[in-house]
N, C-alpha and C positions, 0 to 999 in steps of 0.2 A: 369199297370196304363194306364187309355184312352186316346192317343195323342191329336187327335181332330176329331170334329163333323163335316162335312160339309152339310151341308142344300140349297137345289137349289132351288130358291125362285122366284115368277114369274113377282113380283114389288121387285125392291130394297128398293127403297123408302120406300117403305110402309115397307117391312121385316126390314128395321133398326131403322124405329117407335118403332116397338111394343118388337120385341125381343133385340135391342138396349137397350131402356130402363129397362127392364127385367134383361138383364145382367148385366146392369151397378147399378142396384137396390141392384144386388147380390153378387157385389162386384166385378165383374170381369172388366176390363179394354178394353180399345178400345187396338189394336195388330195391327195388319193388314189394308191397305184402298187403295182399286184401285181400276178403275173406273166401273167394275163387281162385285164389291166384298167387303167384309168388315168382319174384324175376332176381336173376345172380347178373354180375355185370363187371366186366372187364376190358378196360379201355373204352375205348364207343360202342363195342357192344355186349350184347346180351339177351341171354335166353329167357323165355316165361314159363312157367308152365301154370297151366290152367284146367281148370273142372266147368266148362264150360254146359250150361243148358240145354246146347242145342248136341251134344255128344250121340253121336246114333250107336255107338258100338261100347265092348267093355274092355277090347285089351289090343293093342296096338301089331301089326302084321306087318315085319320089316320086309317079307318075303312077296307083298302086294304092291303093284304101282302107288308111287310115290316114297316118304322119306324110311331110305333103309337103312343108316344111321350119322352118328355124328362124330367126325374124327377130333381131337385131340391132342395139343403136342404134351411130350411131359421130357423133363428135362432130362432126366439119362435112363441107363439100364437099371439102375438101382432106384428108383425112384418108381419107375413100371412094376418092378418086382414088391415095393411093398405097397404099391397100391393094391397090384391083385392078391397079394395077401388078406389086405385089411377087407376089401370088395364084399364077400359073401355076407360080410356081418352087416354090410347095408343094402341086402336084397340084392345084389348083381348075383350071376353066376359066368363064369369064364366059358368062352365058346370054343369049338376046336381044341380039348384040353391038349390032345395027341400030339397037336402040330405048334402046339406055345412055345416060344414066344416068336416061331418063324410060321406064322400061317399064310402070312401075306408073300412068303418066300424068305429063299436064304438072307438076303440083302436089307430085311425090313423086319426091323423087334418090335412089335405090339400086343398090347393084349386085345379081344374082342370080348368085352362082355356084354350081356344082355340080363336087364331089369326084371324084375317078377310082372308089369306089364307088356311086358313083351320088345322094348325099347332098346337099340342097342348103342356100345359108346364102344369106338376104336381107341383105346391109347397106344399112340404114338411112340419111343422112345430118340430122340435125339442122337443122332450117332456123333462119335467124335470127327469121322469124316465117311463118305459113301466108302463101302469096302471092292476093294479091287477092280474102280472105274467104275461101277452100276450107280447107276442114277435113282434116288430114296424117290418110293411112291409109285413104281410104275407096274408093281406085282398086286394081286389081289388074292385073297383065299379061294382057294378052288371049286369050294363050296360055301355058296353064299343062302 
């Protein structure tokens, strides 16, 4: 099981807008608060995000080695749909508008947004069962 996420972010401020709300959308709870820092936590685990010192850069590069994003389950189709409604008002914008909510393919309803740091968050949508024998997760957006 995954302990925690930690994320170095180069506004706090800003990073507890948008994936604050996000988490807190998704059930998981505020954990963690000091004055660098801030952690959400569901079940055992949970993410941090941090304004750490030693930060060399100013905005996050999901398109560079290392983490290209974070996926998400959310519980149906309607629950996808008013999250990415609600999203823009907390700094997300939606990626691949063209190919929403099938970017990942026919078979897989998500959204892909990405953060005004450049961070991005897959939401997942729960199917009631895989559609016509495909197995959920094995497509990816074509451009990443």
């Amino acid at each position: 099981m995954l302990h925690h996420i930690e994320l170095w972010v180069p506004d706090l401020g800003r990073a507890v807008r948008s994936w604050g709300w996000l988490l807190e959308r998704l059930g998981y709870a505020p954990y963690q608060d000091w004055p660098d820092g801030r952690s959400w936590r569901l079940g055992e685990t949970y993410l941090v995000l941090e304004r750490s010192p030693a930060l060399t850069g100013d905005r996050h590069d999901r398109l560079r080695p290392g983490l290209n994003h974070l996926a998400f389950h959310v519980a149906s189709g309607a629950e996808l749909d008013a999250l990415v409604a609600e999203a823009p008002a907390h700094g997300w914008t939606l990626l691949f508008p063209d190919r929403h909510p099938h970017a990942g393919g026919p078979g897989h309803r998500a959204a892909y947004l990405e953060n005004s740091d450049g961070f991005e968050a897959e939401l997942v949508a729960r199917p009631d069962g895989p559609p016509h024998g495909e197995t959920r997760g094995q497509q990816q957006p074509q451009e990443r």
